[in-house]
C-alpha positions in Angstrom: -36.8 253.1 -149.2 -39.0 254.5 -146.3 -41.4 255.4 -148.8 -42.3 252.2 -149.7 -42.4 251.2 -146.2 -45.5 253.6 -145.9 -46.9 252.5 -148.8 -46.9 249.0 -147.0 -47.8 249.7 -144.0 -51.0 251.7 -145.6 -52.3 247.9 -146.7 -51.9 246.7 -144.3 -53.9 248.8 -141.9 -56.6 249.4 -145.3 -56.2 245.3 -145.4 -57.1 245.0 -141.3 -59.7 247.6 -142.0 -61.3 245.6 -145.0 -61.4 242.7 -143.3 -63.5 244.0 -140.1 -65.8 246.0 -142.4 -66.6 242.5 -144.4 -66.7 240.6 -140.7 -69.4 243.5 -139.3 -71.1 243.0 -142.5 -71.5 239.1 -142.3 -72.6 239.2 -138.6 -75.1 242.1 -139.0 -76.5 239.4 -142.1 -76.8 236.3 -139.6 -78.4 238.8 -136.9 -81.0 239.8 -139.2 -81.6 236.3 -140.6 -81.9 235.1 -137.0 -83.9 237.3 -135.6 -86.2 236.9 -138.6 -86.8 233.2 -138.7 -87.4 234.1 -134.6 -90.5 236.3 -135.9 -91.7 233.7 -138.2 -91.6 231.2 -135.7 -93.6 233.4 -133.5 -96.2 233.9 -136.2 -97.0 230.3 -136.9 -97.1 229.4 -132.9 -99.7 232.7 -133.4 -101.5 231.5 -136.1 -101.7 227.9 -134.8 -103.7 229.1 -131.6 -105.8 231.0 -133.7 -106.1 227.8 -135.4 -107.1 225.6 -132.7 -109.8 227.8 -131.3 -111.7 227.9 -134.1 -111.4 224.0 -133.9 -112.7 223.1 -130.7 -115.3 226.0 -131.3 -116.5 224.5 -134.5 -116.3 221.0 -132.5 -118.2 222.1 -129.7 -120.8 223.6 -131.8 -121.2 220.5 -134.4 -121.7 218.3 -131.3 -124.0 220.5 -129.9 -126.0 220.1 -133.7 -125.6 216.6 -134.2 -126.1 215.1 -130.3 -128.2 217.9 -128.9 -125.6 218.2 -125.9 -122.4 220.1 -125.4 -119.0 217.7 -125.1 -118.8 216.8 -121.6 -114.9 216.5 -122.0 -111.9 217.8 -124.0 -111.3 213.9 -124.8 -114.9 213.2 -125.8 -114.3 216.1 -128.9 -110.7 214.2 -129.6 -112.3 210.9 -129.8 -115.5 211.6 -131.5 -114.7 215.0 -134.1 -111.0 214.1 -134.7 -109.5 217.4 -132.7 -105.6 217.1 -132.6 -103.7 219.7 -131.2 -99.9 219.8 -130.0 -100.0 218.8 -126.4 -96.5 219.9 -125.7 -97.1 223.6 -127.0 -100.9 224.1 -125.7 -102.5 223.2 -122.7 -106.5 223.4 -123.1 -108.7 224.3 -119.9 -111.9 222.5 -120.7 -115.0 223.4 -117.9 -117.8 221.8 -119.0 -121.3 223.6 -117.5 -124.0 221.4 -118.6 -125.6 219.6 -120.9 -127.5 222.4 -122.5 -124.8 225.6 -121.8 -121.8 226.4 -123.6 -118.7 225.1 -122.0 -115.7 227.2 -120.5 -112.9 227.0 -123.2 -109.4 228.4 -122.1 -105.8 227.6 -124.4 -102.6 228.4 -122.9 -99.3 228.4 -124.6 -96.7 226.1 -122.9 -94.0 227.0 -124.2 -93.0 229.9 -125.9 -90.7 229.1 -128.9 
């Protein structure tokens, strides 16, 4: 009878040991998975700078072709050459020089998703 007492007591300590393998295996998963949607995320707030600078760059330069003046505001370029940008994410520093030099441009990232 002791034998099969063993024998029982094996499973149930190969059970217990199954079980935390398949538990350490499921969390190292969603750690991965998380972590990678977290570099993704990054990416696009990365690309979406990269994004909006050649935006007001092309913007500034088009008004500069078509008016003969630079953009005397960050609000003039959203009005007149349609330049949307999240406002929540980005904050633009916008120093107009003059007329007839190429403004002081700066974009800084709000918050950091």
């Amino acid at each position: 009878m002791e034998e099969i007492y063993v024998g029982k007591k094996k499973n149930r300590i190969s059970t217990y040991t199954g079980r935390l393998v398949k538990l350490v295996i499921v969390v190292g998963l969603l750690v991965l998975f998380f972590t990678g949607i977290n570099e993704i995320s990054s990416g696009n707030v990365d690309k979406q700078e990269k994004s909006l600078q050649t935006a007001i760059e092309r913007d500034i330069v088009q008004c500069y072709s078509l008016e003969g003046i630079y953009p005397p505001s960050l609000e003039y370029l959203e009005d007149h050459y349609g330049l949307i940008y999240d406002k929540k994410l980005f904050f633009i520093d916008y120093r107009p020089i003059a007329s007839n030099i190429y403004p002081e441009v700066t974009i800084l990232r709000l918050d950091d998703r």
